[in-house]
C-alpha positions in Angstrom: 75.7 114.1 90.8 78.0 112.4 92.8 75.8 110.7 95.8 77.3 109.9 99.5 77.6 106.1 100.2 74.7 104.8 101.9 72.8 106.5 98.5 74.9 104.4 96.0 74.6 101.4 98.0 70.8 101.3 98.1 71.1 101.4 94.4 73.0 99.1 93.8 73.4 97.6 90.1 70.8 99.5 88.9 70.2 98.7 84.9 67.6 98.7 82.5 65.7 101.0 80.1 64.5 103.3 83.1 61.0 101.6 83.5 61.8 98.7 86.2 62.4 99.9 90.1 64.2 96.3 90.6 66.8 95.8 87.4 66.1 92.6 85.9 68.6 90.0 85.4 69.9 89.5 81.6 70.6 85.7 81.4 72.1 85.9 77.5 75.2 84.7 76.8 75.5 86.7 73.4 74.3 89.7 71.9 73.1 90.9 68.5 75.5 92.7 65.9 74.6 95.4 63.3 77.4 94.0 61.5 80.4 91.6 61.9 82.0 93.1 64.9 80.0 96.0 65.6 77.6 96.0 68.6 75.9 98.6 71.0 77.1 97.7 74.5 77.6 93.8 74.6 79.1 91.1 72.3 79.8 88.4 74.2 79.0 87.4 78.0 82.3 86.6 79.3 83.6 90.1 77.8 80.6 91.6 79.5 77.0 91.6 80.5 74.5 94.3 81.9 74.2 92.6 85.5 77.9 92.2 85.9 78.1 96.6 84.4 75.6 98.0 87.0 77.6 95.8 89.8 80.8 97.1 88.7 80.1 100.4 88.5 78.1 100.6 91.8 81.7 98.5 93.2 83.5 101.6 91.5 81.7 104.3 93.2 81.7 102.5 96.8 85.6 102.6 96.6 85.7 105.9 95.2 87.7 104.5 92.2 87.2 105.0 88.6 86.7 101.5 87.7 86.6 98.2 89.0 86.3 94.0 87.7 84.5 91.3 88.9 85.7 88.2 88.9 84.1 84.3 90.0 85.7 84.3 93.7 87.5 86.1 95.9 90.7 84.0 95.4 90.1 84.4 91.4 89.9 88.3 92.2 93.3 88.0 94.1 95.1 86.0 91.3 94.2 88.2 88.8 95.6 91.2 90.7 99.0 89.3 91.2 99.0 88.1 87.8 100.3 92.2 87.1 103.7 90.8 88.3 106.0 89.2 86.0 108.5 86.4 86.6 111.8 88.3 88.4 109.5 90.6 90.5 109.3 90.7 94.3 106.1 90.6 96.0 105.8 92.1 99.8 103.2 90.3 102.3 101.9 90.4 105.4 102.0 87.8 107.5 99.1 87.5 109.0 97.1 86.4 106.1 93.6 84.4 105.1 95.1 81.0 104.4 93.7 81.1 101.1 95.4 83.8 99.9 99.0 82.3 101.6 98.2 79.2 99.6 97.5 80.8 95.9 100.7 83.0 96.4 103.3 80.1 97.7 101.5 77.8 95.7 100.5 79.3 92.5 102.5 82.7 92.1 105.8 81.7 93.6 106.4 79.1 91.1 105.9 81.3 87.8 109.6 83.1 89.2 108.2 85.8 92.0 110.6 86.2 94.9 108.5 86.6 97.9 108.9 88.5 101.4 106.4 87.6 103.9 106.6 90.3 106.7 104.9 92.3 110.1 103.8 95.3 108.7 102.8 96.7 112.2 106.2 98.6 111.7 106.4 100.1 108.5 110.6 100.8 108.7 110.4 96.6 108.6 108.6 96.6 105.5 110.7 99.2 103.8 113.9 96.8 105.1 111.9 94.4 103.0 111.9 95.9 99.6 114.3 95.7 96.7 114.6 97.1 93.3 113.1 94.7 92.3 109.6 94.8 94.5 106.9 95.3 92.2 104.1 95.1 94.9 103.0 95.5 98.6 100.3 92.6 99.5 98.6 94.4 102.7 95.2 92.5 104.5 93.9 95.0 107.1 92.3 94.3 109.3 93.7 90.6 109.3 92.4 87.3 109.4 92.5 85.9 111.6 93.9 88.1 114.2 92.6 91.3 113.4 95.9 93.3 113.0 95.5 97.0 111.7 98.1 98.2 109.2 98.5 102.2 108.4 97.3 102.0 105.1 98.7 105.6 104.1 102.1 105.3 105.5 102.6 101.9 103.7 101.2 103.2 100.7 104.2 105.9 100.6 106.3 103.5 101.3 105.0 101.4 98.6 104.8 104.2 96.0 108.9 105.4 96.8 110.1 102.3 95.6 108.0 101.8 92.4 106.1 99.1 93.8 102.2 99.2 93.6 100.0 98.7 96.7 97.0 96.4 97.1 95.1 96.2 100.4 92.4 93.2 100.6 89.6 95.0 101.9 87.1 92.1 102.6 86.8 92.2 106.5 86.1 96.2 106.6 84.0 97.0 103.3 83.9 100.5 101.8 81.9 101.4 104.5 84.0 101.3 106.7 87.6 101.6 105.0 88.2 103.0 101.9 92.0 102.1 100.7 92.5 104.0 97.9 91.0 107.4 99.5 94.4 106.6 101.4 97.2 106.0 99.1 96.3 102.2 97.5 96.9 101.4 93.8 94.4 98.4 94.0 91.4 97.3 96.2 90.5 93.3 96.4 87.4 91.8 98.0 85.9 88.8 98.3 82.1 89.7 97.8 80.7 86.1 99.1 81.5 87.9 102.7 80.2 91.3 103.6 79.2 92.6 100.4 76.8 90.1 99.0 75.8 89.6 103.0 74.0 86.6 102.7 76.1 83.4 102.4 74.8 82.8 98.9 76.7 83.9 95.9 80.9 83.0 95.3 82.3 86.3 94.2 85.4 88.5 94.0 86.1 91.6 93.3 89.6 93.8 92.2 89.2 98.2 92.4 91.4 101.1 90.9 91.8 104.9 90.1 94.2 104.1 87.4 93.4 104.0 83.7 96.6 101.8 82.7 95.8 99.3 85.7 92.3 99.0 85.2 92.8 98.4 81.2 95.6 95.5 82.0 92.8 93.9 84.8 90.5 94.1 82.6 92.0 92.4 79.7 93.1 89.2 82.4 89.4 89.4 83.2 88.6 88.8 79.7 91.1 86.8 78.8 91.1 84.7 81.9 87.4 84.0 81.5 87.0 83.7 85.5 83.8 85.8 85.5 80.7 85.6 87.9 77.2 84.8 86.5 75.1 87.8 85.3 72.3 86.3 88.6 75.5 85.8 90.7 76.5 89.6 89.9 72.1 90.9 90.6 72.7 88.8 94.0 75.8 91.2 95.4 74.5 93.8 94.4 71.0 93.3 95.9 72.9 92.3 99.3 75.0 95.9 98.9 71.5 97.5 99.1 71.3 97.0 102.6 75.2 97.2 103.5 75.4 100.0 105.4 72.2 98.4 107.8 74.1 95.7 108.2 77.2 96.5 109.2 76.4 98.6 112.1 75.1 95.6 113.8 77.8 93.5 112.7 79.7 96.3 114.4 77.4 96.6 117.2 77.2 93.0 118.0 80.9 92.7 117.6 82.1 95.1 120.0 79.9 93.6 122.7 80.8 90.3 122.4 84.8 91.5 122.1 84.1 93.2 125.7 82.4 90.2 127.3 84.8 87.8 126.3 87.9 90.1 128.0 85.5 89.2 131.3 85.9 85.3 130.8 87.5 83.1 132.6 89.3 80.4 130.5 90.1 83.2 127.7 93.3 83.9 126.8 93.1 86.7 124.1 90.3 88.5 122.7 91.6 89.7 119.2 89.5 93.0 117.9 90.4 96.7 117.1 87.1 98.4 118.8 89.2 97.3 122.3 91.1 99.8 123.8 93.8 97.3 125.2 94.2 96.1 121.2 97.5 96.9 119.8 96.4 99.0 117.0 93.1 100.3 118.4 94.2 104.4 117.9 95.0 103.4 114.2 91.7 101.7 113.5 89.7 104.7 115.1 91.5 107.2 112.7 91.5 105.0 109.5 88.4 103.2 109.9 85.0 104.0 110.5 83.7 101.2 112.3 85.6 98.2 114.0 84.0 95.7 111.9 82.0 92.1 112.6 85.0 90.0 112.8 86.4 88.8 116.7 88.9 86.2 117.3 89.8 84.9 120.5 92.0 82.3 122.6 90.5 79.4 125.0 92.9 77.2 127.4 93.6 74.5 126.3 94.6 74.4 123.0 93.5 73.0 119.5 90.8 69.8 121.4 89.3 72.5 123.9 88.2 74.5 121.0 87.2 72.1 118.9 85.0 70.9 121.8 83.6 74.9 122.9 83.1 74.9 118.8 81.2 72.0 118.7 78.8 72.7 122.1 77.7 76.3 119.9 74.4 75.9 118.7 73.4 79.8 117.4 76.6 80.2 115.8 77.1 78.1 112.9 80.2 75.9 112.6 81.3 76.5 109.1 83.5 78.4 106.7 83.6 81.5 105.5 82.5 84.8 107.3 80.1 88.3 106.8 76.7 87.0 106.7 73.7 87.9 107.9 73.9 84.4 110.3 77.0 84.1 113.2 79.8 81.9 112.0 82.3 80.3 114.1 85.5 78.3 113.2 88.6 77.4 114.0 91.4 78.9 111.6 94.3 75.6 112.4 91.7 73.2 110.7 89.6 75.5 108.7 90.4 79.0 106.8 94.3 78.5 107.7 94.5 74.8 107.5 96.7 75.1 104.7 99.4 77.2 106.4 101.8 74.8 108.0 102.1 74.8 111.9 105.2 76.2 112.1 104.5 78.9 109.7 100.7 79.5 111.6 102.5 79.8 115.7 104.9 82.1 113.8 102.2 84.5 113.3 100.3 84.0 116.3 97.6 82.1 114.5 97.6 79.2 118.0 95.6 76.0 118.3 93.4 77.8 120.3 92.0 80.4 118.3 88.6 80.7 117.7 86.9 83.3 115.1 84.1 84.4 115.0 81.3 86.0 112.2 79.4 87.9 114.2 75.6 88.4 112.5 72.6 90.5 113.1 70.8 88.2 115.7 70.2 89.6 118.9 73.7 90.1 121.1 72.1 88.9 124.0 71.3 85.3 122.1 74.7 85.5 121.3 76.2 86.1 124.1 74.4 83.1 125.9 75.5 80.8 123.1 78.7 81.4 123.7 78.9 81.4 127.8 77.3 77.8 127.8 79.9 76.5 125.0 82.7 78.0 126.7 81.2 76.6 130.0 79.4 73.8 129.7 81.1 70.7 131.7 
């Protein structure tokens, strides 16, 4: 039977041998063999493991793909996917990226021979203008981070799949829940799991999805190979946070949108980066291809890069720290933190400015919040 989402979710990485409600964690690191090289299910843990199975397969089923491979991080999940290319390729990028994911492909893939195109892809006709024969892949992040862009998923998916190339969307900021990519045109699905999916800022995880038999054998085999797997606890963790994913993110969507709408009122804001806005850019887009506007909000003070650091450091609910999608409110400042590693040049390019503040926001209570954040931002 093939359940709705908020079903498979509360199931999440379910195992065992049908008698234990909550699936027990299997810590071996090998497995017995009826003879040399013949075994049930598991030989060895790095090829696989019962924990890191269920989680895959409830993964699978929340993207509505046919498999899916996880991986130690986020960033491990990402270079695996862009390991598919071979040296002569062209990879296609957005722009607006996590500076993570800038760093491993200018850093890590460029050298190994790929020709790179970093673009808008708020007009798809610009990322066409882009591609080459030789484009073997569209690098989409939507929405973005740190500036919460919206890209049309199914229109650059077509564009993606005329020329040959294959199309990966980093779904991390929106989930399943809200955004399914592949429902939409995408070859592949990324996520980072330490964010919404394990929910809890507890476990390092990573994640790559697909409907394709070919892709998902070649994954799997740089998954095996590559060795860069999570532990079999790591893997009960995420899925015991996806249990309660859909809970979760309609606060996180809740909480975001009224923050987003009470910091448009501010004096001393700038911008107030999220889709759930109706003056946002892309907010028409995000209503038909998502189902919720997500937990993420950036936004602009005056006074550049010190008057941020100074509202950042007078927050005392949100947490100044790294990373994002737990239950707890984050708050950072991308020019020294997540996009530190983006030069300046390349960071005012994309409209990532001094500025900017983003925001996680959590579960707490909006009005606690909210008064967090209007005596940092006003506090003498």
């Amino acid at each position: 039977m093939k359940y709705r989402i908020d079903t498979v979710a509360a199931h999440a990485g379910g195992i065992g041998d049908g008698t234990q409600v909550t699936p027990p964690v299997s810590l071996s690191t090998t497995f017995l063999q009826r003879t040399p090289g013949e075994y049930e299910t598991h030989a060895y843990g790095r090829i696989s493991n019962p924990n890191r199975d269920a989680l895959e397969a409830t993964l699978a089923e929340l993207e509505r793909g046919s498999d899916a491979a996880a991986f130690s991080s986020g960033c491990a999940a990402m270079h695996a996917t862009l390991q598919l290319l071979a040296p002569g390729d062209h990879l296609v990028a957005c722009a607006d990226i996590y500076g993570g994911t800038y760093r491993l492909i200018e850093q890590l893939v460029v050298p190994v021979g790929i020709a790179l195109t970093w673009v808008d892809m708020s007009d798809p006709s610009v990322v066409e203008s882009a591609m080459t024969d030789a484009t073997r892949m569209l690098w989409i992040e939507t929405p973005t981070n740190p500036l919460l862009r919206v890209f049309d998923i199914a229109v650059l998916s077509e564009v993606a799949r005329k020329r040959g190339a294959l199309c990966v969307v980093d779904n991390t900021f929106a989930t399943p829940l809200l955004q399914r990519p592949l429902e939409l045109g995408a070859d592949i699905v990324v996520h980072s799991m330490s964010k919404y999916l394990n929910g809890h800022s507890d476990v390092v995880a990573g994640a790559v999805v697909c409907d394709d038999a070919e892709l998902s054998e070649r994954l799997r085999f740089i998954q095996r190979a590559g060795g860069a797997i999570p532990s079999p606890f790591d893997c009960y963790m995420v899925a015991r946070g996806i249990k309660t994913l859909p809970l979760r993110m309609l606060r996180h969507c809740d909480n975001a949108q009224a923050l987003a709408e009470w910091l448009c009122e501010q004096e001393g804001v700038e911008e107030v980066h999220y889709p759930g806005l109706r003056n946002h850019p892309h907010h028409g887009l995000a209503a038909r291809q998502m189902k919720g506007f997500g937990g993420m909000v950036s936004f602009v003070v005056e006074g550049g890069l010190e008057r941020a650091s100074a509202v950042l450091r007078r927050m005392q609910l949100f947490s100044l720290a790294e990373s994002l999608g737990g239950v707890e409110s984050l708050a950072g400042q991308p020019a020294l933190m997540s996009h530190a590693s983006m030069p300046r040049d390349v960071r005012e390019a994309c409209g990532i400015r001094d500025g900017l503040i983003r925001l996680s926001v959590g579960l707490e209570d909006v009005a606690d919040l909210r008064d967090d954040l209007q005596q940092a931002l006003f506090t003498p």
